[in-house]
C-alpha positions, 0 to 999 in steps of 0.5 A: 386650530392652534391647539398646541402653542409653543412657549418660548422662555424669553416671551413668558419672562417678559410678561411677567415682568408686565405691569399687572392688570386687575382681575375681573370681578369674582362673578366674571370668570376670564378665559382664554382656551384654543376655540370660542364656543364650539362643540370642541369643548361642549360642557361650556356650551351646555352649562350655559345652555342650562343655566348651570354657570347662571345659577352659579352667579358665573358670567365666563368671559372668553378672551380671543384665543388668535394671538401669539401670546403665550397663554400662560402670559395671561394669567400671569398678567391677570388678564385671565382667570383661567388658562387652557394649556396642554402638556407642553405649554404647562411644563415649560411654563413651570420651567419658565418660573411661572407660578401656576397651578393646573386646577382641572383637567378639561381633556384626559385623552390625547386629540392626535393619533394614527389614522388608516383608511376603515378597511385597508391594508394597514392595520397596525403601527408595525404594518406602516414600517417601508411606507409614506406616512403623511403629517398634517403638520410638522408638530406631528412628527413628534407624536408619531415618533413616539408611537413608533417607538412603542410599536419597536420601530422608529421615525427612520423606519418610514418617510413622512410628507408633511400634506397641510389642513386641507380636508380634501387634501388630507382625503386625497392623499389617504384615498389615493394611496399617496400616504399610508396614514396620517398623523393628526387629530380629532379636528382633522379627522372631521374634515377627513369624515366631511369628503367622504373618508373613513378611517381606524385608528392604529395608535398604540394605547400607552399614547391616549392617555395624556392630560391634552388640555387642562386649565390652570391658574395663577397660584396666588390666587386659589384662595381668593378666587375659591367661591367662583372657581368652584362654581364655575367648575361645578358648571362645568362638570355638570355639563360633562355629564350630560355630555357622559349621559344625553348626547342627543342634548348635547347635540342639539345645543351645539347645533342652536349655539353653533350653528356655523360648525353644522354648515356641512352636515358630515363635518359637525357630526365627524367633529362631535362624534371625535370630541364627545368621549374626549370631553369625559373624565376617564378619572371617577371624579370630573376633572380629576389630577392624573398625577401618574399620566403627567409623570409618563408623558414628560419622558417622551416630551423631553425626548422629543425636545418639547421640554427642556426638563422634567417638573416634579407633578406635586408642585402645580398639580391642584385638586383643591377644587374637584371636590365642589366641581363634583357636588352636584345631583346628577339625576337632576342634571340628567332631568334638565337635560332631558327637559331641555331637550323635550323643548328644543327638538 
């Protein structure tokens, strides 16, 4: 899964300079985010499951997520309504010149982190220091650079091996010892789960909190676009919260509308299990700005060579509509939930 895309500035300029395409009708909500409907991301799932983006007057269109396209290009060119970005995509975009604006955030914890076998040797980031630790990819050097530092050490301070997104490769190689850790993420540790391995997390707090993915949207439209947007996030939002409420719900609509991703028991639970408290606002209000977060986590990107410069956050951070995406009866919401799932079981 391509979580994180680069954005490279000539690609997004381009696009720009497009010929713009017409928006869809105000009741049709474009989309384009890293998966299709998958647990990955469940309040979609669940919102629909409920009727809660029916009930909004919302059809949510999901564009196809494969493509080398930037995703920003696709709001810029109107093709999308609503582009899923995370971190790095967002503040090269804005550095690109693209005129967005992040609207809600999806995901307010990091998907990477440390991993270590449940019950071994390896404990912290400081007992990593002298060994092999292995990378699912390249991309993931970075996050463990920067865990590394907070832990006082650095990336010099171990050999990293870069082992691919193999599920029994990546168990093999933490199994047998060939690697002290692993750097990856929610999605691998689910194919870790699915052969067998257990695992504990050693990632340094200060790297959870992180704006992984947001949705953002073309600036000149927030106005015109009000009414659906609203709807749509409310829906939403409302799925979000069964998912804080009725996990068992939850669970049980993933396995009707994705039936695929159960095939192997052990990996839909690990991959559940891993994105359930992802999907949660750590904010009071559902899909809130952290304008802090986004002002901590650009230091370290621009170290890493990420990004290119720092973005001033009150240029393209919008709550313009987390107070309707948060206007809602949550005891209703729980009682749908739990009718529905009285049904379905």
């Amino acid at each position: 899964m391509k979580m994180f895309k680069a954005i490279m500035l000539s690609t997004t300029m381009a696009v720009v300079a497009a010929p713009s395409v017409s928006f869809a009708q105000d009741t049709t909500i474009s989309v384009i985010k890293p998966t299709p409907r998958s647990a990955v991301f469940f309040p979609l799932v669940v919102g629909e499951a409920l009727g809660y983006f029916a009930d909004e007057g919302i059809t949510v269109n999901l564009l196809p997520s494969d493509t080398s396209i930037p995703y920003v290009a696709f709001i810029q060119n109107g093709q999308a309504d609503l582009a899923m970005l995370d971190p790095n995509e967002t503040i090269n975009a804005l550095n690109a010149g693209a005129n967005i604006n992040t609207v809600y955030e999806v995901m307010q914890n990091a998907p990477e982190g440390i991993a270590v076998l449940a019950g071994g040797e390896y404990t912290s980031m400081e007992s990593l220091v002298g060994t092999t630790v292995g990378l699912v990819s390249d991309r993931d050097r970075a996050f463990l650079q920067a865990a590394l530092d907070i832990a006082g050490n650095t990336i010099d301070d171990v050999q990293t091996v870069v082992l691919g997104e193999s599920g029994p490769t990546l168990a093999a190689a933490i199994r047998d010892g060939n690697v002290s850790a692993i750097s990856g993420s929610v999605f691998d540790w689910a194919a870790l789960v699915a052969n067998g391995i257990e695992l504990d997390q050693v990632t340094p707090e200060e790297l959870l909190a992180s704006p992984a993915n947001t949705l953002a949207m073309n600036a000149d439209m927030i106005e015109e676009k009000r009414e659906a947007m609203e709807g749509f996030f409310r829906a939403w939002s409302k799925g979000m919260h069964v998912g804080a409420t009725n996990p068992d719900a939850v669970e049980a609509m993933l396995r009707q509308a994705v039936p695929e991703e159960w095939e192997v028991e052990a990996a839909g639970m690990g991959l559940f299990q891993g994105v359930l408290p992802m999907n949660i606002s750590t904010t009071e209000r559902m899909g809130d700005m952290q304008s802090d977060v986004w002002t901590n986590v650009q230091p370290r990107m621009l170290s890493s060579g990420a990004i290119e410069k720092m973005v001033d956050v009150s240029t393209f951070l919008n709550d313009t509509y987390i107070e309707a995406a948060n206007d809602f009866d949550k005891a209703v919401v729980e009682a749908d939930a739990a009718a529905w799932l009285a049904e379905n079981q």
